[in-house]
N, C-alpha and C positions, 0 to 999 in steps of 0.2 A: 464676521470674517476672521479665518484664523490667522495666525501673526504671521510677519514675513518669517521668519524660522522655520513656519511647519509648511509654507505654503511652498519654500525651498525644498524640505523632503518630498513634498509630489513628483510624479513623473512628469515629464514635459505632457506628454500626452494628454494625462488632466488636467494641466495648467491650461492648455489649450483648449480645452473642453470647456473648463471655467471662463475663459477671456476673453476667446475668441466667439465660440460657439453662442454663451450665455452672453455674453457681455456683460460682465460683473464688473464693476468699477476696479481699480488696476489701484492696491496699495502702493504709498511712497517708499521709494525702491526698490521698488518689484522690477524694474527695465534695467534698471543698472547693474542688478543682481545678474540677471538675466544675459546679457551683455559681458558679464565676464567669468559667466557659468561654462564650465570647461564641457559639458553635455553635450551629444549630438542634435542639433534640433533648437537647444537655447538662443541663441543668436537672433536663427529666425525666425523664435517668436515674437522676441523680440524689436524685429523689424515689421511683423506683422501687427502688433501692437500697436508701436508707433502712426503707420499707415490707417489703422481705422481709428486712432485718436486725429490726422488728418483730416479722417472721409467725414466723421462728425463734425469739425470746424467746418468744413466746406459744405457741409446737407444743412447745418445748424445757421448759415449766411445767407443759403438759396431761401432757408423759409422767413429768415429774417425780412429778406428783399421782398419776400412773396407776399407781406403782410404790409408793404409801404402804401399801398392805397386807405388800408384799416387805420393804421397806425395815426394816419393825417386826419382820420375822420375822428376815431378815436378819440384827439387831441381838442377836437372842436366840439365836442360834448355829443358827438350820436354813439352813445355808447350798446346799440343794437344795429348792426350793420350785417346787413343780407344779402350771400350772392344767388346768382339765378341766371342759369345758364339751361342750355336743349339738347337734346338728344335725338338725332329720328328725322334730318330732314332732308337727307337724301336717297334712302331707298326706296323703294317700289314699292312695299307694302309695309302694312301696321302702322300703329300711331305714329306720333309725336308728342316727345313727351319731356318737360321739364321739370328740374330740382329746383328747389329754394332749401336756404339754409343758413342761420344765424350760428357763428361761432363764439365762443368764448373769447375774451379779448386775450392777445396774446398767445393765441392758441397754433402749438406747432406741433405739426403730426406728422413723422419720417415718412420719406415718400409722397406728398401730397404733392399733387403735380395735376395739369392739363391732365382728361382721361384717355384722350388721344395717344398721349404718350406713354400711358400705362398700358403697354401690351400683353403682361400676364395677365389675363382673368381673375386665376386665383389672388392674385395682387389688388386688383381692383374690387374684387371683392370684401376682402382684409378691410382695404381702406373703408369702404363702405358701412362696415357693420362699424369700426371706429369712430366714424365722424358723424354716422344717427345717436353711438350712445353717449358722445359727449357735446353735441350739437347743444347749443340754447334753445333750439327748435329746428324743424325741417319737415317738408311737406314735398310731394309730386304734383302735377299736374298734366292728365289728358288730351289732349286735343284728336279725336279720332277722323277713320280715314275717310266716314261721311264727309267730317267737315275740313280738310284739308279737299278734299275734291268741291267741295259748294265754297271757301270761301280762298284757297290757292295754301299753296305749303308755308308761304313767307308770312301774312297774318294767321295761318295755323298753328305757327312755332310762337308768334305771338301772346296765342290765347293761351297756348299750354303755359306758357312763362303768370301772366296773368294767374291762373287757378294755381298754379304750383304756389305767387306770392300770397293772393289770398287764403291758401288754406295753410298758413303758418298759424299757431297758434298765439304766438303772441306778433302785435305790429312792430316792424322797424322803426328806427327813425331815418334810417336812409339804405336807398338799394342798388348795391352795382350792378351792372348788366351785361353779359357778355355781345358788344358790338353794336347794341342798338339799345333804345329806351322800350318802356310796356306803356302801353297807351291807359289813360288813369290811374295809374298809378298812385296811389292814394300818398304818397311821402315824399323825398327829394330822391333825385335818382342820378347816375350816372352812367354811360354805356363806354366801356372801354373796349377799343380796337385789342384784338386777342388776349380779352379779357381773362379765359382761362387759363392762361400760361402767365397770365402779370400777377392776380389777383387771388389770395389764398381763399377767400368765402365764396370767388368766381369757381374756382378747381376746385372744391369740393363739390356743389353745385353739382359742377358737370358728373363728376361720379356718380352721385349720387341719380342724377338722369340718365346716364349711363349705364348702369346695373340694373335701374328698375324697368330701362327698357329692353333690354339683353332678356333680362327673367320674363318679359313679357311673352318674349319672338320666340324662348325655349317653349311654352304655355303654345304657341302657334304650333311646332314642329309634332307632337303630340297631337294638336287635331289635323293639322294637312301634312302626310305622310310623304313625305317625296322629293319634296320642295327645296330642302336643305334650308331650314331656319335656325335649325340650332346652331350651323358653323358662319352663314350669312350676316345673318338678321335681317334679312330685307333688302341689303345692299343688292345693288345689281352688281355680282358679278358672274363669270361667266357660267358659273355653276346653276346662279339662280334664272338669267334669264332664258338657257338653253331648258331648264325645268319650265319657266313659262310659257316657251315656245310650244315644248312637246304634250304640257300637261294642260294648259291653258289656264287664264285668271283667275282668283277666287276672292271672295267679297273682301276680303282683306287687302288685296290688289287697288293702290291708286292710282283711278282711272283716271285722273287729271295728269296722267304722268306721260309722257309719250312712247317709252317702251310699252306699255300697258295697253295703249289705247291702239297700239302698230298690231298686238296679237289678236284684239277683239276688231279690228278694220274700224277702229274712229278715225276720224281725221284728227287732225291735231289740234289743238287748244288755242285759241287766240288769247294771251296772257293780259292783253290789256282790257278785257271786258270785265275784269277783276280789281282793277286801279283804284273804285270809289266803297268796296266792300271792308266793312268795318266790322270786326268780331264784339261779342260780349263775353265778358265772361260768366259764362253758367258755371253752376257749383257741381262740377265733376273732379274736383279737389281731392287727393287723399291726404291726409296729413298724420300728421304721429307728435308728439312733443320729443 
């Protein structure tokens, strides 16, 4: 870094460049300098400075907080803790598909958030390729739309959770859950109510099931032409089921669904004939270390 003398002869423009843009760590007395540099434009970088030395106290607490379920575990010697969250369980067609994902202890990644509330794609994607390359491990898991229509969407999202945890490569010693528990679960576990928004190994999780089922439904849009999967994904909305109405179902189409089953004249689904169905998990796992 050159000393504050030379870093005084730049143009504000490429102090900006350096500070703001890069975010290069800010030498002592660079603000103060800054502050009573008689320059157009000094001042307010000055205050621009200041504000993102803010926005980082403030991102740098949200992920602090984000990490108090870890943290507590941490403390109690599971020092392998797994979140596992779903992706997929409200639209009309395609899988459903869950992450798993053991992070590093201590591990804060700007932006990590619920993927719900990551509304840029490319953002969430970012994320994603960040948190598989510094993940302790992480895996997906399938649940397809066969078996979401034989055994109902809720123990479907189930099973995906299930194969996503077993295809980690190394075991936890304990697993959060986003809102519910996985049935055998082979370690201790816990399900926290909006677990992707409390819990940082939750929201990654979720990204991470989020992205790979996004890439799936682009992978659909490419073989059923029409449909609108790429801007959808499945979701009903008006785009998609006005395409099912005109264009009719495709085996990708869950017919346990009631829009689905109104364009082919099923009757509707009695949900509770489904009450005593219990999934397995078959090894349709991908995993990655």
């Amino acid at each position: 870094m050159p000393s504050l003398a030379d870093l005084l002869h730049k143009s504000i423009p490429e102090l900006r460049e350096i500070f703001l843009d890069r975010r290069r760590r800010v030498p002592r007395g660079l603000l103060e300098a800054l502050e009573t540099d008689n320059r157009n434009g000094a001042h307010q970088l000055a205050k621009q400075i200041r504000k993102r030395y803010r926005s980082n106290r403030s991102e740098g607490q949200r992920l602090h907080t984000l990490l108090r379920f870890e943290i507590e575990l941490w403390a109690q010697g599971y020092s392998l803790v797994a979140g596992v969250d779903e992706a997929g369980m409200a639209p009309l067609a395609g899988p459903v598909v869950a992450g798993a994902v053991i992070l590093p202890q201590n591990y804060k990644l700007r932006g990590l958030n619920d993927s719900k509330k990551i509304l840029d794609h490319e953002k969430r994607e970012e994320l994603a390729l960040q948190i598989k390359h510094d993940a302790v491990c992480w895996a997906v898991g399938f649940a397809e739309v066969e078996e979401i229509d034989r055994i109902n969407i809720y123990h479907a999202g189930l099973l995906a959770m299930q194969r996503a945890l077993l295809g980690l490569s190394c075991l936890p010693n304990f697993v959060l859950v986003d809102a519910r528990k996985i049935p055998q679960c082979p370690v201790p576990q816990r399900g926290i109510i909006r677990g992707d928004a409390l819990s940082a190994t939750i929201a990654a999780a979720s990204i991470i099931a989020k992205t790979t089922r996004d890439a799936h439904m682009l992978e659909m849009e490419a073989l059923y032409a029409g449909y609108g999967f790429a801007s959808h994904k499945g979701y009903p909305t008006p785009e998609h089921c006005r395409a099912l109405k005109e264009l009719g179902a495709l085996p990708i189409h869950r017919r346990s669904f009631g829009r689905v089953r109104e364009v082919l004249g099923l009757d509707p689904i009695q949900t509770e004939l489904f009450e005593e169905v219990s999934p397995e998990p078959k090894a349709t796992a991908v995993a990655t270390a």
